[in-house]
Every structure is written in C-alpha cells, then in structure tokens.
N, C-alpha and C positions, 0 to 999 in steps of 0.2 A: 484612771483613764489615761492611756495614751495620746500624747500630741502626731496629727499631722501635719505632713511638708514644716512649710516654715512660717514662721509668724512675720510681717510684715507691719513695720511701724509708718505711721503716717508722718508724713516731713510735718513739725512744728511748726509753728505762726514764726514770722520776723519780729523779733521782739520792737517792742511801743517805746519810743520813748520816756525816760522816766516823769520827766517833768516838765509837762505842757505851757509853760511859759515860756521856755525858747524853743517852741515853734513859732515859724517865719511862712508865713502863706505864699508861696511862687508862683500860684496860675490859678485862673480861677474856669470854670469852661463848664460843660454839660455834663449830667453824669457819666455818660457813655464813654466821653473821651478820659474823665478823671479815673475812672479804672482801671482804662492800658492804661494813662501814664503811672498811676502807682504800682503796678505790676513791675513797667519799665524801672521804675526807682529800687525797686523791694529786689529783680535781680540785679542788683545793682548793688544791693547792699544797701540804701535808703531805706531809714523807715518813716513810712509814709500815714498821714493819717488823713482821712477826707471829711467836711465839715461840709455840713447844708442844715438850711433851716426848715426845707419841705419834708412836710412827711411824707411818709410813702403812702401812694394810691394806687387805686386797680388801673387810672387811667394813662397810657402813656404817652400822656404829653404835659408841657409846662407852657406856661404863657410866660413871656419876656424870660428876667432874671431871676423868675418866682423860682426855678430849676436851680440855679447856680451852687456849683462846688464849688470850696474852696480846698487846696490840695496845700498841704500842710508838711513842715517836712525841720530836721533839727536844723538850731543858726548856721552849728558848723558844716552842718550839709547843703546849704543854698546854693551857694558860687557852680558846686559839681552838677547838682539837680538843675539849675535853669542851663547849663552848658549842654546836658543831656538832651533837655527842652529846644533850644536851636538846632539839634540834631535831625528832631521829628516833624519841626513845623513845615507845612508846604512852603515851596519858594513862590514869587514872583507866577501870579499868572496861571495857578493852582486852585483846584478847589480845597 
C-alpha cells in the first residue's frame, strides 16, 4: 500500500522536569488563569507543572480556595517566570 500527501507529526509535550523536589510554586490563582499562564511559560521555554488538590467535577464552580492552583515551575527558572508574571498582571485600577 501506498502512502499519501505527507504524514504530519504532532509537536511533542515540553519535557517535565526531572525531579520534582526543585520545584518552586510562583503563583497560586484559579484554574482558568493557571492555564494561560503555563501556556505563557511552556512558550517560553518553562516547564510548568500545575498542582490542585480538587478533583475534577461536572460543576463549574469552586467555593473560596477549595479551586486553587498551584503553578509550579524549576528553582532555576523562578526569578524568569515571576518577571514574566509582572508582565501579565493588571496594573493599578484594573480588573
């Protein structure tokens, strides 16, 4: 059997850090927003990993902190990832 056009490979995951002890939590926020920002890290070249202790439900919503990400990221990438962070947060007077 013949192949056609062209076979098209899927971009690969950003590789995990090896070893989860230096990771260093930089922001903690609602799922929604911990998504962009690891998005923003991961083209970045960050590899990011996000941490919650909710499971996941059909409903969406969270009461208080019950929701809370933690956004995860290596030691020696902190200083670049929170600089990135100042970048995205609203200023003064903002929602």
């Amino acid at each position: 059997m013949t192949r056609r056009g062209k076979v098209i490979r899927f971009p690969t995951r950003p590789p995990e850090p090896r070893d989860s002890r230096s990771l260093v939590a930089v922001h903690r926020c609602d799922r929604a927003e911990a998504v962009v920002v690891k998005s923003l890290f991961e083209s970045e070249g960050i590899p990011t990993l996000l941490r919650s202790h909710l499971a996941h439900s059909v409903h969406p919503f969270s009461v208080g902190d019950q929701g809370e990400v933690v956004i995860l990221v290596p030691e020696a990438e902190a200083p670049r990832s929170r600089r990135l962070l100042t970048r995205i947060k609203p200023g003064p007077g903002l929602p």
